[in-house]
C-alpha positions as CSV (number, residue, x, y, z in Angstrom):
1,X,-37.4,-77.5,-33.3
2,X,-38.9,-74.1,-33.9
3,X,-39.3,-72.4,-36.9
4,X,-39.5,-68.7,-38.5
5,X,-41.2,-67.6,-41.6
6,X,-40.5,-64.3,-42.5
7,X,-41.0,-62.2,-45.7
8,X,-38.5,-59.5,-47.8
9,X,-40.3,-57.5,-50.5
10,X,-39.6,-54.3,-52.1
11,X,-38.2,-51.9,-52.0
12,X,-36.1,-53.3,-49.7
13,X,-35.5,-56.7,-52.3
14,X,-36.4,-56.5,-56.1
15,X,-39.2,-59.6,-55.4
16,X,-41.8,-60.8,-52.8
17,X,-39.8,-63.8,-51.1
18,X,-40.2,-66.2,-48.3
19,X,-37.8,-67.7,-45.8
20,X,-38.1,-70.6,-43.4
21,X,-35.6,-70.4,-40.6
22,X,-34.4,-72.0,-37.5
23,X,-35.2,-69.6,-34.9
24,X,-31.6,-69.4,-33.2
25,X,-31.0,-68.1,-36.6
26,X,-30.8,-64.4,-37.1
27,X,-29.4,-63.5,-40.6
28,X,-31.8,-61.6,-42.7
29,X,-34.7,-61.0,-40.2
30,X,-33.7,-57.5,-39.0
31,X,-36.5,-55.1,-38.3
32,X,-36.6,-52.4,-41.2
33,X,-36.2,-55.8,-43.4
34,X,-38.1,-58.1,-42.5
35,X,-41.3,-58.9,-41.6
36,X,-42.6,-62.3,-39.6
37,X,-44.9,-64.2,-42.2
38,X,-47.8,-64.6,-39.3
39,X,-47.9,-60.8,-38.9
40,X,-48.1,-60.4,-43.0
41,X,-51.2,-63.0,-43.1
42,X,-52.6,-61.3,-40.0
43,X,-52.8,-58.3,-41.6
44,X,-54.3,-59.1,-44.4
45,X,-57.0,-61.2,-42.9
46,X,-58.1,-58.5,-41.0
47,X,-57.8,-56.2,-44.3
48,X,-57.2,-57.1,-47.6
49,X,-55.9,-53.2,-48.2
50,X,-53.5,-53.0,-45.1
51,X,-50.3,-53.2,-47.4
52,X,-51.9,-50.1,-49.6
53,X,-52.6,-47.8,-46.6
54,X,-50.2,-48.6,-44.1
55,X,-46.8,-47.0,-44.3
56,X,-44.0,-49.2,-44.3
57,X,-40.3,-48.4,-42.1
58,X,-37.5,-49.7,-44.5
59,X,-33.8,-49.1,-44.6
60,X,-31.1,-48.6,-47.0
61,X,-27.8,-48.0,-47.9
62,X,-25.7,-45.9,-49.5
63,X,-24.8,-48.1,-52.5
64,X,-28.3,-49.0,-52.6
65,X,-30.5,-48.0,-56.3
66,X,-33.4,-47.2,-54.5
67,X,-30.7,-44.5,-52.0
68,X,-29.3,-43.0,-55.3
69,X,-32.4,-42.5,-57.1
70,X,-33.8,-40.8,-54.2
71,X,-30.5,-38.6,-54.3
72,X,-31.0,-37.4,-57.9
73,X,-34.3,-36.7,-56.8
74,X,-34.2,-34.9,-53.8
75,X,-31.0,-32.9,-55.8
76,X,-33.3,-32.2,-58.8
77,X,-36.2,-30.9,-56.5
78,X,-34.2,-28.8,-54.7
79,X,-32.3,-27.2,-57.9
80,X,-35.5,-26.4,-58.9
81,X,-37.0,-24.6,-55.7
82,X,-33.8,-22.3,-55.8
């Protein structure tokens, strides 16, 4: 039986979490939300930093907080440029 570890963290989840999986199983290891837990350790073992430099894809949706806070942002920014 194989298995898949694979991490969420934020801003995509409000906490730094594992999951173990079956690998036929595909719920919650999308892409842009997700990321394989033997990638994460690789990354670090080859630089303790890489999470602080690299740039991270993520994806959201509309009712998301993280979406609407961005809104009121980008609104507020752009009121004030006018």
């Amino acid at each position: 039986h194989s298995v898949r570890g694979f991490v969420h963290y934020p801003p995509q989840f409000y906490h730094f979490h594992v999951h173990y999986t079956n690998v036929a199983v595909d719920i919650g290891v999308q892409a842009e939300r997700a990321h394989l837990l033997d990638d994460v350790i690789d990354n670090i073992e080859r630089d303790s930093e890489h999470y602080a430099k690299c740039a991270i894809t993520g994806r959201m949706g509309e009712s998301d907080e993280l979406w609407r806070r961005y809104r009121e942002w980008r609104a507020n920014r752009d009121a004030g440029s006018a």
